[in-house]
Each structure stands twice: as structure tokens, then as C-alpha cells.
Backbone as CSV, one residue per row, in Angstrom:
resi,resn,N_x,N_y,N_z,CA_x,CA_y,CA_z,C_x,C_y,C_z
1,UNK,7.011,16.134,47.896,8.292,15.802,47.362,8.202,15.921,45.849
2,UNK,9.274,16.627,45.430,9.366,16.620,43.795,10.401,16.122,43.139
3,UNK,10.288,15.214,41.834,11.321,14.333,41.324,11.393,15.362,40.070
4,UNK,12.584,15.510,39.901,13.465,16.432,38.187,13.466,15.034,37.848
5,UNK,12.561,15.569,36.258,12.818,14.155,35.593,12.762,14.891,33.879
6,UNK,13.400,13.859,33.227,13.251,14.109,31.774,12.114,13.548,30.901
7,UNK,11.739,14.219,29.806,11.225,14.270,29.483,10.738,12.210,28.856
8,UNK,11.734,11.886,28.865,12.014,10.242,28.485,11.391,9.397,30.024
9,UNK,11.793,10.140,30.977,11.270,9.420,31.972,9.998,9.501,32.658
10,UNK,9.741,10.836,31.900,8.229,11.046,32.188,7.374,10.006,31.550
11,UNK,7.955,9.531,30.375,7.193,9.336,29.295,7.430,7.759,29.923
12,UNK,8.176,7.067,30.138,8.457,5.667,30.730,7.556,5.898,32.044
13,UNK,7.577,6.055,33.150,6.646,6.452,33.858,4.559,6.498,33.858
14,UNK,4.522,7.397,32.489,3.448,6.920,32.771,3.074,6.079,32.084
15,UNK,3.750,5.290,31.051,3.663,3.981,30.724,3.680,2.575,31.814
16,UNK,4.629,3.235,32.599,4.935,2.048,33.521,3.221,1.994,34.598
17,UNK,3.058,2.930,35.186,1.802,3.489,35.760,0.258,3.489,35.245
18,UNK,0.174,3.522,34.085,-0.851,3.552,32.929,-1.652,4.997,33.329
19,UNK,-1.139,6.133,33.366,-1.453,7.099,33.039,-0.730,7.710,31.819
20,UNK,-2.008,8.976,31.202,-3.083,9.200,31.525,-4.028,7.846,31.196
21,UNK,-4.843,7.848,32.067,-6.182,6.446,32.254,-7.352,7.340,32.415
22,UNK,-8.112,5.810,32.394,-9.305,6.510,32.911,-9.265,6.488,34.493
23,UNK,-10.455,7.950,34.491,-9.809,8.704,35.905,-8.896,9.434,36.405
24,UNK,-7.676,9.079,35.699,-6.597,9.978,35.917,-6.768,11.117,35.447
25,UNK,-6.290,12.129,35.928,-5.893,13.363,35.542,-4.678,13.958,35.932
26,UNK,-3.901,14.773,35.007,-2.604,15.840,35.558,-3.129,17.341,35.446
27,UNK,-1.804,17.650,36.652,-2.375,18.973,37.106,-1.259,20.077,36.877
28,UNK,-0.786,20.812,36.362,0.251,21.274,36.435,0.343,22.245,37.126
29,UNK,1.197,22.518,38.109,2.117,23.402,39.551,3.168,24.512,38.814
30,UNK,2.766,24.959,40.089,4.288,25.859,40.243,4.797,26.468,41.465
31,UNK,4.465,25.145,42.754,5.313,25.475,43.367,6.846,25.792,44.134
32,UNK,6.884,26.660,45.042,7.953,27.948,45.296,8.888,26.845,46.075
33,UNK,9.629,27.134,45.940,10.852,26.318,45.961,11.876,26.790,47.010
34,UNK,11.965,26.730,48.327,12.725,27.914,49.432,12.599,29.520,48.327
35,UNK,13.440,29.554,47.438,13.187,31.411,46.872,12.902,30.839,45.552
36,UNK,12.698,29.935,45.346,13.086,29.461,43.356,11.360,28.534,43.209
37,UNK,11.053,29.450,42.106,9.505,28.632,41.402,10.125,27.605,39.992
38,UNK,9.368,26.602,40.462,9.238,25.818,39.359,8.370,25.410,38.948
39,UNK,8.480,24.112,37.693,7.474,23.885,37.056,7.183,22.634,37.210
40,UNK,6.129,21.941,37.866,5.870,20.344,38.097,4.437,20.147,37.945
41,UNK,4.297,19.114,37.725,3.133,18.067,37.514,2.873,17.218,38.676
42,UNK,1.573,17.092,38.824,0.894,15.642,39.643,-0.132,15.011,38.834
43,UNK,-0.596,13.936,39.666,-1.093,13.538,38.627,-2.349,12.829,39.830
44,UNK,-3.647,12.993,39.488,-4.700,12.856,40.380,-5.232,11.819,40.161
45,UNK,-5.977,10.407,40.771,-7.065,9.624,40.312,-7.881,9.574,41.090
46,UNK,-9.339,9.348,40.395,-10.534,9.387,41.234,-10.411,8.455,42.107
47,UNK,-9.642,7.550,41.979,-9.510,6.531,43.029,-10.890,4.993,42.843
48,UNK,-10.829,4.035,43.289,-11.273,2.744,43.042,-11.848,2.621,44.552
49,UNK,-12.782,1.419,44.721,-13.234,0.890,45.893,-12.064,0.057,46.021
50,UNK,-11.422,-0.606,45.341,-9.908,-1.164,45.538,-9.260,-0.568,44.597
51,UNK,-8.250,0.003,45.490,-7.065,0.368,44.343,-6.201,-0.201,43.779
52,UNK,-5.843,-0.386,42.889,-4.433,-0.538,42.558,-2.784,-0.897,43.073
53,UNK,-2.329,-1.338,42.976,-1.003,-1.433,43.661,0.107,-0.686,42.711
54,UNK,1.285,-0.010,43.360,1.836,0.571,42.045,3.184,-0.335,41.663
55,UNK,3.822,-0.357,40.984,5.399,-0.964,40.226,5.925,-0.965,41.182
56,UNK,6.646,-1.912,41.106,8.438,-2.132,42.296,9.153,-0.876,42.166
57,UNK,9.338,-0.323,40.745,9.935,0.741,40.418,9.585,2.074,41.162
58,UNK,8.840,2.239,40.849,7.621,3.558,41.228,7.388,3.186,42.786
59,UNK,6.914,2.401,43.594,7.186,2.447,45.331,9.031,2.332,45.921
60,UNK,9.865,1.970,44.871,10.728,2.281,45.432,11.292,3.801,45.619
61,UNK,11.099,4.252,44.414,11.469,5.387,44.268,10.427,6.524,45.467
62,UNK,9.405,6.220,45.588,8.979,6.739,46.894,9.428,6.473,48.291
63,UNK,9.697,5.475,48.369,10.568,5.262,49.268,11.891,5.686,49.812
64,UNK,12.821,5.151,48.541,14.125,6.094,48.451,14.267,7.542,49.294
65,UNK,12.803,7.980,48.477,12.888,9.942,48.490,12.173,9.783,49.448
66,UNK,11.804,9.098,50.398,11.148,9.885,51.894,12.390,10.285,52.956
67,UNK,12.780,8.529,52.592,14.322,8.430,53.382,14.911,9.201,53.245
68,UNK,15.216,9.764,51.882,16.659,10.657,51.673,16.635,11.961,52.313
69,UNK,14.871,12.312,52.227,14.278,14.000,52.521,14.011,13.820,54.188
70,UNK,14.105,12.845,54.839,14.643,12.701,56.477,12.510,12.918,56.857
71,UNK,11.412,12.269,56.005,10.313,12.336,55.750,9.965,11.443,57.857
72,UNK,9.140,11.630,58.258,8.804,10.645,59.380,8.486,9.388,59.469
73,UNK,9.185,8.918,60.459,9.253,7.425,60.253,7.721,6.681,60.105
74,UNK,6.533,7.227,60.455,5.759,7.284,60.082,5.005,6.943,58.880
75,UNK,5.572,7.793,57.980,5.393,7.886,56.129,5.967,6.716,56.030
76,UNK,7.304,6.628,55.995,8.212,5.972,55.668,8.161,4.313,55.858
77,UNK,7.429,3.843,57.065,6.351,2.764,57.560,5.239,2.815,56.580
78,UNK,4.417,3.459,56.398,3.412,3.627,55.690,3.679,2.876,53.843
79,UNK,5.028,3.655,53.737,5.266,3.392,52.417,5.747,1.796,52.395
80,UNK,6.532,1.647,53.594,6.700,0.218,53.251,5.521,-0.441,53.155
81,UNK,4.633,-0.950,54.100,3.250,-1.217,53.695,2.833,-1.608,53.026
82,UNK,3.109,-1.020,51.275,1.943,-0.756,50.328,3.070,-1.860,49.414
83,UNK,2.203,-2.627,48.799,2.775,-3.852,48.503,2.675,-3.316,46.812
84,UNK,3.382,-3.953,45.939,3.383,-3.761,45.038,3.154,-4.773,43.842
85,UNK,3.001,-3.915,42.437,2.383,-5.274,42.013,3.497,-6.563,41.190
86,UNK,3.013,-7.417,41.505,4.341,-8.545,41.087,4.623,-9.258,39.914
């Protein structure tokens, strides 16, 4: 799933997230889009023996976009799940 975002919200984002961190890394994409290429970012971490929990903000918005993209109820379970931090 890919979020169009501005350049302001990128920047709120990985403030909100604390990337770039240590461990983190971004990767920049360009994947094809049904006929249309674009330009996106991810963003990788080596990961923790415990991870992290992410923002109310940031799991909702994953959430939102599983639902909206008709994602399996599955994911969508999954995402509820993941508790966030308070």
C-alpha cells in the first residue's frame, strides 16, 4: 500500500516515528502503478528482540488503508492487534 504525502507530512511523520534512527534505513522505489511508475519510499529497521509499538496516528492510518483497499480480514485483524504506544 502507498500513501501520497507531502513533503510536510513526510517530515511530521518521521518525527512522529523517530526515523531516520538508529537501524533505520530508507529505500527509495519505483514501483509500477497498474500502467503509471512512481516515486516512493519505505523505510526498513533492523528490528529489536522487542519492538517498538508505533503512534495512534501512524496504526490508524494503517488501518484506515487496509480497510479502504478491501486488504483481508486477516491483515486487517492483525493490524488491530498491534497496540500502540500511549
Amino acid at each position: 500500500m502507498l500513501y501520497l504525502t507531502t513533503r510536510r507530512d513526510l517530515v511530521r511523520l518521521e518525527s512522529t516515528e523517530g526515523v531516520p534512527g538508529a537501524g533505520t534505513t530508507m529505500s527509495r522505489l519505483r514501483p509500477k502503478i497498474v500502467v503509471r511508475v512512481v516515486q516512493a519510499a519505505t523505510y526498513m529497521a533492523q528490528g529489536n528482540e522487542v519492538d517498538g509499538r508505533p503512534s495512534q496516528r501512524y496504526i490508524t492510518l494503517l488501518r484506515d488503508g487496509a480497510r479502504a483497499h478491501g486488504l483481508p480480514e486477516t491483515h486487517i485483524r492483525f493490524l488491530e492487534s498491534v497496540e500502540h504506544v500511549q
